[in-house]
N, C-alpha and C positions, 0 to 999 in steps of 0.2 A: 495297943499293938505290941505282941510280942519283940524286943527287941532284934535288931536283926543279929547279930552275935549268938543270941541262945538258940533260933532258928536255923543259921549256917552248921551250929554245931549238933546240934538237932536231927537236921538231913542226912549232913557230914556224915554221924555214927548210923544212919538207919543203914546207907548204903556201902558201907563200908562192911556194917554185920552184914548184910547182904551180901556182898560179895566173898564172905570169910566163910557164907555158908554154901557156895557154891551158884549163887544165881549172878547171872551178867547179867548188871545194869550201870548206869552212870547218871551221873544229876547235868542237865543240859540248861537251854536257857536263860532266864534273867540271873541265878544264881550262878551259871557258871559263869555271865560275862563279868558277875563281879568278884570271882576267880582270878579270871584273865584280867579283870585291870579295866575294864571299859565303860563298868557301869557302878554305882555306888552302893548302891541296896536294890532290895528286890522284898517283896511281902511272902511270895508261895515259892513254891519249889514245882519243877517238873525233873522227871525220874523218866530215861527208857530204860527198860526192861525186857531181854530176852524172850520172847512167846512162849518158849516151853517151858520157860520159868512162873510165869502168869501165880498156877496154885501158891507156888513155897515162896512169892513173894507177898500176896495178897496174906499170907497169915502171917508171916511177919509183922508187916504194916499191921494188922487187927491186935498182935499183941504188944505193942508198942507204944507205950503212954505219952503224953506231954503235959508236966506239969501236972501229975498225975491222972490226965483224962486219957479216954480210949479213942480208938478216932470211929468216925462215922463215914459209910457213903454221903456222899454231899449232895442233899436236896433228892429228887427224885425223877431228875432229867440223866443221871451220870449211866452207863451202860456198864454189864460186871466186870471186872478185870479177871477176863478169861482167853486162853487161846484160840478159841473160837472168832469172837470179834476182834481181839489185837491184831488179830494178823488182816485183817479187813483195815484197819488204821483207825478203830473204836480206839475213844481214849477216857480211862477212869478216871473220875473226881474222888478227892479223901477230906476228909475235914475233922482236925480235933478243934472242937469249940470253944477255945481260948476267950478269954475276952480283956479288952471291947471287942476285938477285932480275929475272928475264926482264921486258924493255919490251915491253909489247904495244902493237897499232894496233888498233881496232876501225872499218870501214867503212860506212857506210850508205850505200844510195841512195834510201832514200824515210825520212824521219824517221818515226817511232813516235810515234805519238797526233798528226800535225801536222796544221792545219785549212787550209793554206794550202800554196802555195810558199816552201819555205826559200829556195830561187835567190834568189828577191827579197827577200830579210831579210839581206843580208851585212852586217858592221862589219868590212871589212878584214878580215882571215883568220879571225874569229870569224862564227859564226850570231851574229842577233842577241839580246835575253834571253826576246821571246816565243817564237823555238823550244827554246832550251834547257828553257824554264819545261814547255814542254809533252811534252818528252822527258822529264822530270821525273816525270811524272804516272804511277811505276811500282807495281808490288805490296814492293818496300824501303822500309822507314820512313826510314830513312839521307835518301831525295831527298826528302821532302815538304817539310822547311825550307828548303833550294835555290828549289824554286818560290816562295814565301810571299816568300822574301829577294829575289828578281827581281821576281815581279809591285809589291812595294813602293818600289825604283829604280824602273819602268816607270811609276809614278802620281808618283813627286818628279820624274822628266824632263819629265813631260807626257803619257804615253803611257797612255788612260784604259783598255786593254787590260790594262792592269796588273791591273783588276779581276779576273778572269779566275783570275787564279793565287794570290789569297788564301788560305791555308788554316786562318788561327788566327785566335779572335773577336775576342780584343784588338788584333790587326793591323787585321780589317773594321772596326771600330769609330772606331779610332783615324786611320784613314784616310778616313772619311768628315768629317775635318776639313777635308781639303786639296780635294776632290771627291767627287763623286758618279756612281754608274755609268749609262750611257747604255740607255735603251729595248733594245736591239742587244744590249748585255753581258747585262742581265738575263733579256733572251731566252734568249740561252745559256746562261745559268747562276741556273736557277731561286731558287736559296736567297738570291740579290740582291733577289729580291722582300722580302724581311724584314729590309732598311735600315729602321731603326738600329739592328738588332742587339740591342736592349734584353733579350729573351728568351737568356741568356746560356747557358741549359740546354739548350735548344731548337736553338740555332745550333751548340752541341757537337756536339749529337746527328746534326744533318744534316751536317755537315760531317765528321762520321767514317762515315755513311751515304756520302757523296758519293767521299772517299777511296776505301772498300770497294768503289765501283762500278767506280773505275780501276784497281784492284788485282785484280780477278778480272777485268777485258777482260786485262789485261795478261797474267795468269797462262792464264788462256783460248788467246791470240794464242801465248804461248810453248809451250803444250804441245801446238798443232795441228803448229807446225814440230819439235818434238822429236820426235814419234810418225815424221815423214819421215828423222829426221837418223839417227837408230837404223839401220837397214840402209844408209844411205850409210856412220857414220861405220866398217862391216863391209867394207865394200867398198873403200872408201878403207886405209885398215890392209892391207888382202890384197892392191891392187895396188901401193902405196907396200914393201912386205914390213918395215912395222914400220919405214922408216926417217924419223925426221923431221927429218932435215938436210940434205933435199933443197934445190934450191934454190927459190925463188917461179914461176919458167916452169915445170921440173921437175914440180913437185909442181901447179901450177896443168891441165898437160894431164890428169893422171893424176885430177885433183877437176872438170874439166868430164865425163870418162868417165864418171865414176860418178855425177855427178850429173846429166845427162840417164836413165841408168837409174831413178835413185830417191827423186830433189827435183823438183818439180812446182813449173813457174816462178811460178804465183800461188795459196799453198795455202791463205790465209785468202779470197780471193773465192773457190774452189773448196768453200770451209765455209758461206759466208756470213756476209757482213760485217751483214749484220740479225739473223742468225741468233746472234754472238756476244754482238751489244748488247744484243739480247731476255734470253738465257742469264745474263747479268752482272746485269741490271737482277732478275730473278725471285732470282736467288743473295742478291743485297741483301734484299730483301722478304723469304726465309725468312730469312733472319739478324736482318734488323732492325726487322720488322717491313713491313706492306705499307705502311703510308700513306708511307712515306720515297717510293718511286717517286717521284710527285709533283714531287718538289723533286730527281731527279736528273737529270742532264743529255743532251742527245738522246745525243751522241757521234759522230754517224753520218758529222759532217764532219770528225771526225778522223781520217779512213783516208783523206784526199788524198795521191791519187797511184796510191793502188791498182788 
């Protein structure tokens, strides 16, 4: 495994030149929680990346070595890194073949679950910690302490947004020392209405109702694009002919081919973005009971961008 030092510093300069050349993007994710302090290492990297930037970043990345290798699309499931599908919420895989162990890039152009514009959230080549927090917000137990860890810096900085990303009672609790959440936050996140947290059973309970809600959007949202990725990643494979050491332009004409055939530039508004939240929220209820609803969150301004 490449160590993690030569890899931070690796990313570091990709997106740094990137930015020096005119393209907004930021490093989000595991890399940036271990920026902020939350997390120790991380293996890959994830990068968003402005949409209209898509081209002058994708050739970037293509001429940009590690260790003197070039990198690759990764595998033959990854969709192009193009404007077309980023703005759909398509996300690219990269891989320079390092060994043992391959460095991957993962690309975004609209963050997952974000309520806002990332654009406007940058700290220097990093997203700032309210979109990582909410990038955060997946169906992996691994991210939920990530969020919890940021939204908690976001309330010691000042940043009363920080409420937002709580997810353990002794953190709400303990945090209601230093402040209290605004009209606004508790709006959006019903289970704030039951500051002070006194009911320690009660706030377990919604709060792993509340997790379960983001975990089946999320699982939801990934299995509408996997149902499309299935006969592209067939397609891709038959015209690539099994080769995947092509090069990133290469392999990039060959995955806009095939995905005009068989990825559909926006396939979660094509489902319905009410349609998922609705689906997620009833999933909760049979599982957890109906009265949680209630105390779960709209979500519905979490698909900005789409």
């Amino acid at each position: 495994m490449v160590p993690y030092a030569e890899l931070e510093s690796f990313f570091t300069g990709l997106v740094a030149t990137a930015q020096s050349r005119g393209i907004t993007c930021a490093i989000t994710s595991g890399m940036a929680c271990v920026h902020f302090g939350v997390a120790a290492t991380t293996k890959d990297c994830d990068v968003l990346c402005t949409v209209e930037k898509a081209d002058d970043f994708r050739q970037l990345i293509a001429e940009t070595p590690l260790r003197g290798l070039l990198p690759n699309y990764r595998g033959n499931i990854s969709p192009p890194l193009d404007a077309r599908w980023m703005r759909g919420g398509w996300t690219s895989h990269f891989t320079w073949k390092t060994k043992p162990e391959e460095t991957c890039l993962d690309v975004f152009g609209i963050a997952p679950r974000g309520s806002s514009a990332w654009e406007l959230q940058l700290q220097g080549i990093y997203a700032r910690p309210n979109v990582v927090a909410e990038m955060k917000r997946t169906n992996r137990d691994r991210d939920w302490p990530f969020a919890t860890a940021l939204g908690g810096q976001m309330l010691d900085e000042g940043d009363l947004n920080g409420w937002l990303h709580l997810h353990d009672v002794d953190v709400l609790r303990a945090s209601l020392k230093e402040s209290v959440p605004t009209p606004a936050q508790i709006s959006n996140r019903p289970i704030l209405k039951l500051a002070p947290f006194d009911d320690s059973l009660r706030i377990k309970r919604l709060l792993l109702a509340e997790r379960l809600f983001w975990s089946e959007l999320d699982e939801i949202r990934v299995h509408i694009y996997q149902a499309h990725l299935r006969p592209y990643l067939s397609a891709v494979r038959k015209a690539s002919g099994g080769n995947r050491e092509l090069s990133v332009e290469t392999g990039h004409a060959i995955r806009v081919e095939c995905a005009l055939a068989h990825l559909p530039f926006h396939p979660l508004r094509d489902h319905g973005l009410d349609k998922m939240v609705q689906t997620a929220r009833q999933n909760v209820g049979m599982t957890m009971g109906m009265d949680v609803i209630e105390w779960l969150p709209s979500a519905h301004e979490h698909f900005y961008g789409l």
